[in-house]
C-alpha positions as CSV (number, residue, x, y, z in Angstrom):
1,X,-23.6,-44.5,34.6
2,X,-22.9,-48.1,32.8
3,X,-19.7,-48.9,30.6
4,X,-22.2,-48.4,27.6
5,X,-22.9,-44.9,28.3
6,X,-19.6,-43.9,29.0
7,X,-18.2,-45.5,25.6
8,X,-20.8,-43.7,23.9
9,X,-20.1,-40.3,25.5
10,X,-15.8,-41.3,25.1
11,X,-16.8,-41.9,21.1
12,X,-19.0,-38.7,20.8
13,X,-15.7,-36.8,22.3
14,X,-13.4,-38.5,20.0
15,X,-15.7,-37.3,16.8
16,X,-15.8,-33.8,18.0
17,X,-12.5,-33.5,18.8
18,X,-11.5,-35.2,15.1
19,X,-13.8,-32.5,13.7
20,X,-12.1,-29.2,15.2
21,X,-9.1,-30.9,14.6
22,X,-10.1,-31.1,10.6
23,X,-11.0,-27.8,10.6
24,X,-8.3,-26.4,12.5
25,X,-6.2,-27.8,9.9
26,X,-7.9,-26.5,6.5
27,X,-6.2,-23.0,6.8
28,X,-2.9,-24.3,7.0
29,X,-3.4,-26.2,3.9
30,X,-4.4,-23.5,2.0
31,X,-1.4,-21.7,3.0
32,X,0.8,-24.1,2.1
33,X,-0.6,-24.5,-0.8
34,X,-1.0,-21.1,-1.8
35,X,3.0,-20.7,-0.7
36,X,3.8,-23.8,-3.1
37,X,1.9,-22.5,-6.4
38,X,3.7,-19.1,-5.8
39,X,7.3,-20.6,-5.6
40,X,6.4,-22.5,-8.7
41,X,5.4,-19.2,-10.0
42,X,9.0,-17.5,-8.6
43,X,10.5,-20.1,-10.6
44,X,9.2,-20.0,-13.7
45,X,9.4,-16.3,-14.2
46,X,13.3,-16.6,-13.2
47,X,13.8,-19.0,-16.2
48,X,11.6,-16.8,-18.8
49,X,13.3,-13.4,-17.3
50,X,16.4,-15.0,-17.9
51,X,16.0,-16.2,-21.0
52,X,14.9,-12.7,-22.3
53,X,11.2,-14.3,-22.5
54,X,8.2,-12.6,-22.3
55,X,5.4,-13.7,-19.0
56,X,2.2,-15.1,-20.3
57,X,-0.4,-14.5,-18.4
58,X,-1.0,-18.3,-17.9
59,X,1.9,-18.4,-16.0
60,X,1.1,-15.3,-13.9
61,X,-2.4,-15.5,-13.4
62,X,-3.7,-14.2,-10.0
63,X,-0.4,-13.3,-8.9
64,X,1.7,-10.2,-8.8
65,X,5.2,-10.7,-10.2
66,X,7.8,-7.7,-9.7
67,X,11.2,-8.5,-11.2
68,X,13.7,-6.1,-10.0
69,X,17.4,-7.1,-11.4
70,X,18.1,-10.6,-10.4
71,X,15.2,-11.1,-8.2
72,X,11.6,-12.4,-8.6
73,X,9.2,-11.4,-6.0
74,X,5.6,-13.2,-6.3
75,X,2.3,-12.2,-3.9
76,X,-0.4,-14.6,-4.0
77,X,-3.4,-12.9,-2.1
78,X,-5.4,-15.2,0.0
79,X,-8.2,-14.6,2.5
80,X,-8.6,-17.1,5.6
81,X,-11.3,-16.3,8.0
82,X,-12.0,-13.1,6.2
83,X,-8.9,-11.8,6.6
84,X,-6.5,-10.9,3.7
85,X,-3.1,-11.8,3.3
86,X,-0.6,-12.3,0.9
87,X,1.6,-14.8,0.7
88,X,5.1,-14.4,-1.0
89,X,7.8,-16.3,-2.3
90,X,10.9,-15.4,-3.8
91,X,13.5,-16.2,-6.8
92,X,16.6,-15.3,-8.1
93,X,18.0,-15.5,-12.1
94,X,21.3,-16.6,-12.9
């Protein structure tokens, strides 16, 4: 096999190996995302709960928010692969 061939096979590798590692890395994106919006979410219903505000649903939308005392409990659901999960995050009011 000529240098040509095996540059061409070397770059074919490189691509393929650049693509599973693209799409290897969607999912954790999502998570990460999905773990940001709900601490934002965690946050915002500390501050309205303690304020004695009431939770719009613009702030709660697609989440489920149980406030229990001082804490603030958030569940994002999110499917990756076809498989469910939730994804949590947590706050506490002053």
């Amino acid at each position: 096999m000529n240098a040509r061939g095996q540059a061409a096979i070397e770059i074919v590798f490189a691509a393929c190996l650049a693509g599973l590692l693209a799409v290897g890395t969607v999912p954790l994106f999502q998570v990460w995302q999905a773990r940001t919006r709900a601490e934002r979410i965690a946050d915002q219903v500390a501050v309205l709960v303690a304020e004695g505000r009431p939770l719009p649903a613009s702030v709660t939308r697609g989440a489920d928010v149980d406030v229990r005392g001082h804490d603030v409990r958030v569940s994002l659901p999110l499917t990756l692969a076809g498989h469910p999960l939730d994804v949590t995050a947590t706050a506490r009011t002053p």
